[in-house]
LOBASE-704663 format. One line per 3 residues: their letters; for each residue x, y, z of C-alpha. Coordinates in steps of 0.001 Angstrom, whole numbers, m for minus. Example, Ala and Ser with C-alpha at 12.3 -4.5 7.8 and 13.67 -1.06 7.14 Angstrom:
2
as) 12300,m4500,7800  13670,m1060,7140
% end
This chain:
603
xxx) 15516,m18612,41679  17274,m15731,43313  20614,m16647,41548
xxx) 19397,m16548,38776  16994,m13036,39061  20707,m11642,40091
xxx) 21870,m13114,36786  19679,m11631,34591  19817,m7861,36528
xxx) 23559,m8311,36091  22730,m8796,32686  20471,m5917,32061
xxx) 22952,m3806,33741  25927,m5041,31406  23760,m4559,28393
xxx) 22732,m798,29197  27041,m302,29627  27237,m1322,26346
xxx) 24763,727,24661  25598,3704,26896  26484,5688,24053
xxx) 23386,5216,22022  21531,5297,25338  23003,9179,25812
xxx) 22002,10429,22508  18113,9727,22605  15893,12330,23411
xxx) 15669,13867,26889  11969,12807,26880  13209,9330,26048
xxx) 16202,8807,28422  14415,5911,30970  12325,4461,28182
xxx) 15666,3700,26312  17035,2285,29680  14298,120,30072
xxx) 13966,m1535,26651  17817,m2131,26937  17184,m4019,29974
xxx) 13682,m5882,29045  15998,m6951,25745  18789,m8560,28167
xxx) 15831,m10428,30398  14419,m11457,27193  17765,m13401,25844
xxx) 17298,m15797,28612  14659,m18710,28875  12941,m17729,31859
xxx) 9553,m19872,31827  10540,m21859,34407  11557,m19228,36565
xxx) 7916,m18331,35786  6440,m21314,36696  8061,m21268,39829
xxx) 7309,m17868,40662  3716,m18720,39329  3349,m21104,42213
xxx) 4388,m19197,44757  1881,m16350,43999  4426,m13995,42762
xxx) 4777,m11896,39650  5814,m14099,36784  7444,m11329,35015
xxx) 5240,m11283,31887  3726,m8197,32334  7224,m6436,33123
xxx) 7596,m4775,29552  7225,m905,30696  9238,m1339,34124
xxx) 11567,m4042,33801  14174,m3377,36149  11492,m2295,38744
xxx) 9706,m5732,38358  13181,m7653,38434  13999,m5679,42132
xxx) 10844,m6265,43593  10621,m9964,42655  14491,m10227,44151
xxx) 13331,m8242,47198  10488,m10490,47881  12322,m13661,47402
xxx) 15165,m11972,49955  12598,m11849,52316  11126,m15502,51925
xxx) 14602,m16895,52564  16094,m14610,55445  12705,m14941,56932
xxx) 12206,m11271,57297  9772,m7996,56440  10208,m6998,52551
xxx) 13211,m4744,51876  12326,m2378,49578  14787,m256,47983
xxx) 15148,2614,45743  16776,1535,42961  16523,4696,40870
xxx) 15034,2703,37908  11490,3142,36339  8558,2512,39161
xxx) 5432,304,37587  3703,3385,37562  5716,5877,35985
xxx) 6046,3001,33149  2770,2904,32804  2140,6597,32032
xxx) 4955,7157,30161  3129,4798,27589  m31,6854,27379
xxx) 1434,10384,27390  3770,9512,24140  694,8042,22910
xxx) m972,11254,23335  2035,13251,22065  2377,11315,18585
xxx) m1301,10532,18128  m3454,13126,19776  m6238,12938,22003
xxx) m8210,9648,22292  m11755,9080,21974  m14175,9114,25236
xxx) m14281,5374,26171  m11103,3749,24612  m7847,4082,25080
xxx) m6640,3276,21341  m6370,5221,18494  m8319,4677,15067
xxx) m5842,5461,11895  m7869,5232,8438  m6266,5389,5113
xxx) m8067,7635,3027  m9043,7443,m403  m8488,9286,m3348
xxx) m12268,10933,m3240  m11501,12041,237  m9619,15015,m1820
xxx) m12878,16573,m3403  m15433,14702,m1242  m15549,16472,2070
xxx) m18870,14911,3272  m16310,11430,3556  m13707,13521,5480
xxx) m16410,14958,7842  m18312,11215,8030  m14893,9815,8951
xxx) m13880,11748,11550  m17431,12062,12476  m17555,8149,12886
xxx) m14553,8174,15431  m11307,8446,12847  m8694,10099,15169
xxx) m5601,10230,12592  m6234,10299,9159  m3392,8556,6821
xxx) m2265,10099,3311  m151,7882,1154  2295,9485,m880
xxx) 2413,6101,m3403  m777,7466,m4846  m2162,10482,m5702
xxx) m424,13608,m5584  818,17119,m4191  m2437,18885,m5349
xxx) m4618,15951,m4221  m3035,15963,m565  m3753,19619,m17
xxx) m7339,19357,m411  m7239,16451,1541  m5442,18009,4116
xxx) m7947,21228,3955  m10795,18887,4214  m9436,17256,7016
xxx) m8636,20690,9226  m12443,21731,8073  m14174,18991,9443
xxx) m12081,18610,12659  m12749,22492,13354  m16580,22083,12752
xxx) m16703,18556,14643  m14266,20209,17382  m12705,17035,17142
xxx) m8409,17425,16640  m7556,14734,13927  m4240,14257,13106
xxx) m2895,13883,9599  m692,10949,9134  1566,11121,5760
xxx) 3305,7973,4665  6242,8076,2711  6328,5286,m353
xxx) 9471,4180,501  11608,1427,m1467  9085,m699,m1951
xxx) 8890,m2378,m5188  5376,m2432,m6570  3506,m2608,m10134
xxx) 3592,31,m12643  390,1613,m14146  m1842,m649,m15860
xxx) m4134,490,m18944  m6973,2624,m17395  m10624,386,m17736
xxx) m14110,1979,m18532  m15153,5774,m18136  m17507,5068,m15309
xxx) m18568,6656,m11762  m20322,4995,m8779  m22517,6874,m6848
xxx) m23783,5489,m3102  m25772,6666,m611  m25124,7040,2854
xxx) m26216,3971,4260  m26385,2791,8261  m24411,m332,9864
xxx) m27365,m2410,8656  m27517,m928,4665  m30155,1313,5531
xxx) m30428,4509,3609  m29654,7490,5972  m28771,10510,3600
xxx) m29181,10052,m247  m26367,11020,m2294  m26208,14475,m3256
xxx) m24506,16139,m6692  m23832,18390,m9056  m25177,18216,m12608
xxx) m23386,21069,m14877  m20426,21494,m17452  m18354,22394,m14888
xxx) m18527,21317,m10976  m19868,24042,m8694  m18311,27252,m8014
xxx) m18283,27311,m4948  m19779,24111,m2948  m18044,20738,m2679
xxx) m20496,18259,m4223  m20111,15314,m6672  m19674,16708,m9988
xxx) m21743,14883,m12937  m20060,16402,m16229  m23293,17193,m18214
xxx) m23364,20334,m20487  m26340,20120,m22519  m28906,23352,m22934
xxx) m31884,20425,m21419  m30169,21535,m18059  m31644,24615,m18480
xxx) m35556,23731,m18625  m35794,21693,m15706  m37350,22585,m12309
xxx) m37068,21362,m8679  m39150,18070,m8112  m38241,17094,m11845
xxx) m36583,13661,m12347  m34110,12278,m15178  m34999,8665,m15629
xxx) m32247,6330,m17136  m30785,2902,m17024  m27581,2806,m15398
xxx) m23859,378,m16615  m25504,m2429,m15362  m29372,m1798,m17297
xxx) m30890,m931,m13562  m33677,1654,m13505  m32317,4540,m12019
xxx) m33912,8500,m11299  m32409,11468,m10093  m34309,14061,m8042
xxx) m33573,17694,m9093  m33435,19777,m5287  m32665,22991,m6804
xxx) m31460,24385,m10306  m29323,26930,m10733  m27677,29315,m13839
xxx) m24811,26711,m14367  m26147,23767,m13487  m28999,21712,m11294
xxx) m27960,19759,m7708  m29982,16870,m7564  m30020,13464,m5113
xxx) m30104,9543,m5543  m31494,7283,m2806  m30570,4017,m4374
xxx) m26531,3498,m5484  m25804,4175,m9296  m23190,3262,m11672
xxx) m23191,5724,m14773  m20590,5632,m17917  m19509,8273,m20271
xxx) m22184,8756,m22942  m25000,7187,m21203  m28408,9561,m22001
xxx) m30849,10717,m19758  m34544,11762,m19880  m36618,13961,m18051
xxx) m39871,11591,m19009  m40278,8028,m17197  m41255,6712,m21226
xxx) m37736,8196,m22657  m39537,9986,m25014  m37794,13552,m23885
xxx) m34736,15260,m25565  m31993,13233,m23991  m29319,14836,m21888
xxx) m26235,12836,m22443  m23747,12120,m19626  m20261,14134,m20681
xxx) m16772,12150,m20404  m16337,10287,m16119  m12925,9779,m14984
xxx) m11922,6078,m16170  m11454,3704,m13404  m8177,1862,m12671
xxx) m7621,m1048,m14786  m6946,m4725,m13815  m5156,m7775,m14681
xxx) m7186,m10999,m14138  m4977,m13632,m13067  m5071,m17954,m12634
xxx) m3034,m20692,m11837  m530,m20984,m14367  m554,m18187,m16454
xxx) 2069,m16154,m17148  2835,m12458,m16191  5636,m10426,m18118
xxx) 7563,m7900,m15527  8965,m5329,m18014  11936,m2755,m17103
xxx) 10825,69,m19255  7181,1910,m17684  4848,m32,m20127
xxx) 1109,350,m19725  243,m3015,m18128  m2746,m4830,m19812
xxx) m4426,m8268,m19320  m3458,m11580,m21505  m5301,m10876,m25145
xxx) m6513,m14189,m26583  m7756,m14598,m30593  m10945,m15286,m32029
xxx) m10588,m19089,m31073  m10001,m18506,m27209  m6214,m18907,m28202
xxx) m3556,m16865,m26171  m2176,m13690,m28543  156,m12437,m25805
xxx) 525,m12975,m21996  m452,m10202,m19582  2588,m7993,m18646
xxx) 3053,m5059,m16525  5901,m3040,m15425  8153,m3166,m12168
xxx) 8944,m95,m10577  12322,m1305,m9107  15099,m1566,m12084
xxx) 17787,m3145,m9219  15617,m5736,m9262  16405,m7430,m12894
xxx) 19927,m7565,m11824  19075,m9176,m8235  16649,m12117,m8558
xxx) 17468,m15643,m9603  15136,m18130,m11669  13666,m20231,m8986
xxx) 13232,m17496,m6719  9941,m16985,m5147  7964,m13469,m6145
xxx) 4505,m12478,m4110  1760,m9324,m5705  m814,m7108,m3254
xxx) 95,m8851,461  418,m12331,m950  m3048,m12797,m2536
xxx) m1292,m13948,m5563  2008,m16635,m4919  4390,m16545,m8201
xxx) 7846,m17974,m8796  10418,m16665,m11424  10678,m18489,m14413
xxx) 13034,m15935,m16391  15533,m13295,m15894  16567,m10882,m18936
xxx) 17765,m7244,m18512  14784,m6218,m19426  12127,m8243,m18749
xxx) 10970,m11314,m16264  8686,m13848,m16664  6798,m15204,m13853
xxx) 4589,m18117,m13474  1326,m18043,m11098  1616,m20913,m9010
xxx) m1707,m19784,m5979  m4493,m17104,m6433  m7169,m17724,m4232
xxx) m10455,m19585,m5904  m11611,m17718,m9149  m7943,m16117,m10180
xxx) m6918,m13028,m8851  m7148,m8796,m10129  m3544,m7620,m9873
xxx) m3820,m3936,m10247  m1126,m1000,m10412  853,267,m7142
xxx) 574,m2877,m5884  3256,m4442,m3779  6050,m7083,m5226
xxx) 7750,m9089,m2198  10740,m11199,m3118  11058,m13392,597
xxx) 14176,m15105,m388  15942,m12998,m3265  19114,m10924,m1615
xxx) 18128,m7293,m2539  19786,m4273,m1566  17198,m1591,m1933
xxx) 17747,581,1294  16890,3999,2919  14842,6749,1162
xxx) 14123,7182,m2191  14743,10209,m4456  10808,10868,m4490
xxx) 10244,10235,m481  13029,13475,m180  10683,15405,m2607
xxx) 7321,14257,m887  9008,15320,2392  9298,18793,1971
xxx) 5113,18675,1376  4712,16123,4475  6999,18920,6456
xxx) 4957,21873,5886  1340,19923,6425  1453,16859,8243
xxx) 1909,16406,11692  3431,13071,11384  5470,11300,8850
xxx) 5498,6866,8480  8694,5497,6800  8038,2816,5248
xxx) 10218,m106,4939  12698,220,7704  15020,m2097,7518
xxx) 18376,m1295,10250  19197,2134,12608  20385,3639,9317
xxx) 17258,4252,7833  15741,5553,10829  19033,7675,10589
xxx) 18975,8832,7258  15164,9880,7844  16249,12208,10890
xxx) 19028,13806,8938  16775,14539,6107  14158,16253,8828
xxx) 17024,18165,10559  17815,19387,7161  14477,20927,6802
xxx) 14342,21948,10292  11262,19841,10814  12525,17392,13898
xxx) 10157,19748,16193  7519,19714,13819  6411,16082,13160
xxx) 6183,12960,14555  7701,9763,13639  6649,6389,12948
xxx) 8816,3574,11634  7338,971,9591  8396,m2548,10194
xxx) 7648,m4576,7120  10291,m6999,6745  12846,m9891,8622
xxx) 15501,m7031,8919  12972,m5088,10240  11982,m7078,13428
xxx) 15760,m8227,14043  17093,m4782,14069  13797,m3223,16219
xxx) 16601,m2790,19062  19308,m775,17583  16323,1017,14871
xxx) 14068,1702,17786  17410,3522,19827  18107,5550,16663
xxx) 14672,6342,15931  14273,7555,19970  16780,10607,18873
xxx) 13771,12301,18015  10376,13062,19880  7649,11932,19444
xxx) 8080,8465,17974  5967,5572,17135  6086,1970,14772
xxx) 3750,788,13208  3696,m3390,12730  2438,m3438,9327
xxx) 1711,m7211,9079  1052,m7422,5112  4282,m7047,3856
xxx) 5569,m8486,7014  4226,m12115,7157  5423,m12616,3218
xxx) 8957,m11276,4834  8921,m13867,8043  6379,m16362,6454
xxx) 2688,m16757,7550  3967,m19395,10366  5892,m16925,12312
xxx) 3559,m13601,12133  1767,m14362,15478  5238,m14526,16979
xxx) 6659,m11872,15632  3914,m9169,16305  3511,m10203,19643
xxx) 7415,m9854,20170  7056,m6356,18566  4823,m5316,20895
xxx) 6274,m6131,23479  9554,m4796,22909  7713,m952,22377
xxx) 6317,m1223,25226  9279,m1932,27031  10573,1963,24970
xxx) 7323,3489,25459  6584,3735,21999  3295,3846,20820
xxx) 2497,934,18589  129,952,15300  m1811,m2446,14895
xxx) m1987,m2751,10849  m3306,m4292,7669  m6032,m6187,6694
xxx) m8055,m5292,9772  m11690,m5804,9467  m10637,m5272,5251
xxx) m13873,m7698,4650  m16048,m5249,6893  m14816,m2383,5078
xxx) m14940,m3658,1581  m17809,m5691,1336  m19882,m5003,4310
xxx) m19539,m7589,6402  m16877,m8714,8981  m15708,m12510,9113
xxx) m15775,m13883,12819  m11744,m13643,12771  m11553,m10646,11646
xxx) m13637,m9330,14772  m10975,m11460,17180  m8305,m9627,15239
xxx) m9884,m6183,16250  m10140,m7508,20111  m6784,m8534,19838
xxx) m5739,m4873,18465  m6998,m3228,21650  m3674,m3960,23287
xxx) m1884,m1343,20693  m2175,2665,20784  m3998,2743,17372
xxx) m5425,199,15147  m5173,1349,11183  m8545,545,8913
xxx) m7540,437,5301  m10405,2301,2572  m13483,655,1467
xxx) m16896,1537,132  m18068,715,3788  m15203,2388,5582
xxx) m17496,4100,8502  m19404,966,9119  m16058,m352,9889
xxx) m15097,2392,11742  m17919,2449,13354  m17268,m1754,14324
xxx) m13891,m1095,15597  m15271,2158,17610  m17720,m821,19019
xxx) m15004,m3432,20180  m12950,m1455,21014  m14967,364,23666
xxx) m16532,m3025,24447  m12677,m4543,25156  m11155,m1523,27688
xxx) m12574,m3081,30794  m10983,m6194,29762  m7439,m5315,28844
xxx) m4615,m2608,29647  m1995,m3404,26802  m700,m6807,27686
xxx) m2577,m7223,31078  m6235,m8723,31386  m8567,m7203,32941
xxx) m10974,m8805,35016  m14616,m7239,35173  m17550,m8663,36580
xxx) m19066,m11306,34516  m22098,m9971,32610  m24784,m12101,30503
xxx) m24525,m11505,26397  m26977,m8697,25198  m28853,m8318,22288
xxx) m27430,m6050,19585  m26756,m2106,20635  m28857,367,19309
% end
């Protein structure tokens, strides 16, 4: 056993001679944590469980908890087992390597440097995507951050320039009237290849209440009914310019069916010269045209509902239908069948990526949106490629635009950032206090993102966190995380989606687990992602794995919630578990609390 401890410290100390060049040009703030993830990556190319076991037995550290002071851990276990065998006191030396402690806080104050201050009563982070409303909605920023969001994530695939700056302005608002510092979290679109835009649906608007964890009305939702939203408050703006406006009174009501023939009322609160705020307790869906009346009988003038903002359109998709990937930026639209149910044309959309019509094989293997809908490539032509749906889950399948396009087994060389990410950059400097690359694939992308921020003189200004999406990804996380530590602060964010299409559903478990561990061991803050509690936040109500997947998340720095119409009762959730899980876990390393008896639900 002590053989082969000396082995593997020989090893860790060969290793760190190799990469002592890298190891020198990391950041002064990063200089041990690089040392130590060089040597937990030696002591993990061995197979050490039986050294474990046998450690295990003798009541001695198994090394499994060794990620943030590896060479510390290694020298202690040696000095012990020096001692059982000369038959003498514990020789402890100072070895001039990372103590458990130090490794420890190292962890938590880059955690704090790249994420901000955590929330009384857990340790890790909350990251929530926010939505396009969350740009002229500032009621959702406020409720957000309000709810226990402590980074807020733009993405730069949607939306725009104008639509991040009120975003960002509603985000500094509410964390200045909370007193509650929320960082703004920008991620770049990266190479990703994704659908084009698809032929916009219906011109219709849904309007919701606030509602509790258990759907209980709290606060009804409030708006603005004018030509024109108001001048100067930030409410919901329903486009209405008749002169009816004009003659009606607080206490009044407009009475009309909504899109889906419900009976529906507004309450007018307060009328003023261009318009009337009014409030809904019960959630409406209204449509362009649709006429109101200010009698319960409709027997009034009616005031008709001006042109709503159409909503994104769709393509339904089942087993073994076609889909047409065009070249050219087409306006996708769903399959069109003929009077007699017969199929006119097959849906088609367009492909973002032009490399890839010259890089994919028929044959090959091509997932949409995280894998909910399996494909394989049927043809190839410069311009277009057919596909064939071979899995949506039960029902078919809405493929929508911006939505991601994995090829697992196709050999393409899209790399590094894009034309538009350098563009978007210069707005992420100058707002943002941290930027996510997405798709990082080897040290050169991490490189060619630092060179771009030293060019705007913005490596003092933001943060960095490095998506891993794909297989490259996670077997490059050495040399990407040693390039990426040039800079300060850092973080990576494990962004499973895209990531178990890359390594294969099989393997995810592994691999996240191994990416954990392996920031840990660098002292980089890691950002549990995707899909977690997506059910909670979309539909209202969390599936029982989804609520082990949120335990499980605890051992990260920040867990990211993606947008939903019930994002803050899922923020709210993970607030719960999370709290609930810091007695019983510090990163890797269980906890052990006194037992308590299950309680009822908390009030």
């Amino acid at each position: 056993m002590l053989r082969q401890l000396e082995d593997i410290i020989a090893q860790a100390l060969a290793l760190e001679e190799l990469y002592r060049e890298k190891l020198e040009r990391v950041h002064p703030n990063f200089r041990e944590s690089a040392r130590n993830l060089v040597h937990y990556r030696a002591m993990r190319s061995n197979d050490i469980r039986d050294l474990q076991v046998k450690l295990g037995y003798m009541g001695i550290s198994r090394l499994a908890k060794a990620e943030s002071h590896t060479m510390a851990n290694l020298c202690i276990t040696r000095a012990i087992l020096q001692a059982f065998l000369n038959d003498e006191p514990i020789q402890m030396k100072q070895e001039g390597f990372l103590s458990i402690p130090e490794g420890n806080r190292l962890i938590r104050s880059n955690a704090k440097a790249l994420l901000g201050y955590r929330s009384k009563g857990r340790r890790t982070r909350i990251m929530v995507t926010l939505p396009s409303e969350a740009a002229d909605d500032y009621k959702l920023v406020r409720g957000l951050i309000a709810a226990g969001m402590n980074c807020a994530r733009i993405n730069c695939a949607h939306d725009g320039p104008e639509q991040w700056k009120k975003m960002v302005d509603n985000i500094r608002k509410a964390s200045g009237k909370l007193k509650r510092k929320c960082r703004i979290s920008m991620d770049l679109g990266g190479p990703k290849i994704r659908t084009g835009q698809i032929k916009p649906g219906p011109e219709v608007r849904k309007y919701r209440p606030e509602k509790d964890i258990r759907g209980r009305v709290v606060a009804p939702v409030e708006l603005w009914i004018g030509p024109q939203p108001h001048p100067s408050m930030e409410l919901l703006h329903l486009p209405v310019g008749s002169p009816e406006l004009k003659k009606l009174q607080a206490g009044d009501k407009l009475y009309f069916n909504d899109a889906r023939f419900k009976r529906r009322e507004f309450i007018i609160t307060e009328v003023e010269e261009e318009g009337c705020r009014a409030e809904a307790y019960r959630t409406i869906i209204l449509e362009s045209g649709m006429l109101m009346y200010t009698d319960r009988e409709r027997k009034s003038t009616p005031i008709e509902v001006g042109e709503l903002p159409p909503v994104e359109g769709a393509i339904q998709l089942q087993k073994g239908d076609l889909l047409i990937l065009h070249k050219a930026p087409i306006l996708g639209e769903p399959a069109k069948y003929d009077k007699k149910g017969n199929l006119a044309r097959e849906a088609h959309v367009s492909c973002t990526s032009e490399e890839v019509f010259e890089q994919v094989q028929p044959g090959d293997p091509i997932l949409f949106d995280d894998g909910m809908i399996e494909a394989v490539v049927r043809e190839v032509g410069p311009e277009q490629i057919v596909v064939k749906i071979q899995h949506t889950k039960q029902g078919g399948a809405r493929l929508g635009a911006d939505k991601g396009i994995n090829l697992p087994t196709s050999n393409l060389s899209i790399r590094g950032l894009t034309a538009k990410d350098r563009k978007d950059l210069q707005f992420v400097a100058e707002y943002a206090d941290v930027v996510n690359m997405s798709f990082v694939n080897s040290a050169a992308d991490a490189r060619d993102l630092i060179e771009e921020l030293e060019r705007l003189g913005a490596t003092d200004k933001l943060g960095i966190i490095l998506k891993i999406e794909t297989q490259s990804g996670f077997n490059n996380l050495l040399d990407i995380l040693l390039e990426g530590m040039r800079v300060y602060p850092l973080g990576v964010m494990i962004a499973r989606g895209d990531l178990a299409i890359e390594c294969g559903w099989d393997n995810i478990g592994r691999v996240q687990e191994e990416i954990l561990s392996l920031c840990q061991s660098a002292h980089v803050p890691d950002i549990w992602a995707t899909q977690v509690l997506e059910n909670m936040a979309k539909r209202g109500i969390p599936s029982r794995a989804e609520i082990t997947d949120a335990a499980m998340a605890q051992r990260a720095e920040c867990v990211m919630l993606n947008k939903g119409d019930y994002i803050l009762q899922a923020i709210h959730l993970l607030d719960t578990i999370l709290k609930d899980m810091e007695p019983y876990q510090e990163k890797n390393a269980p906890m052990l609390p006194a037992m308590e008896l299950a309680g009822g639900h908390r009030r």
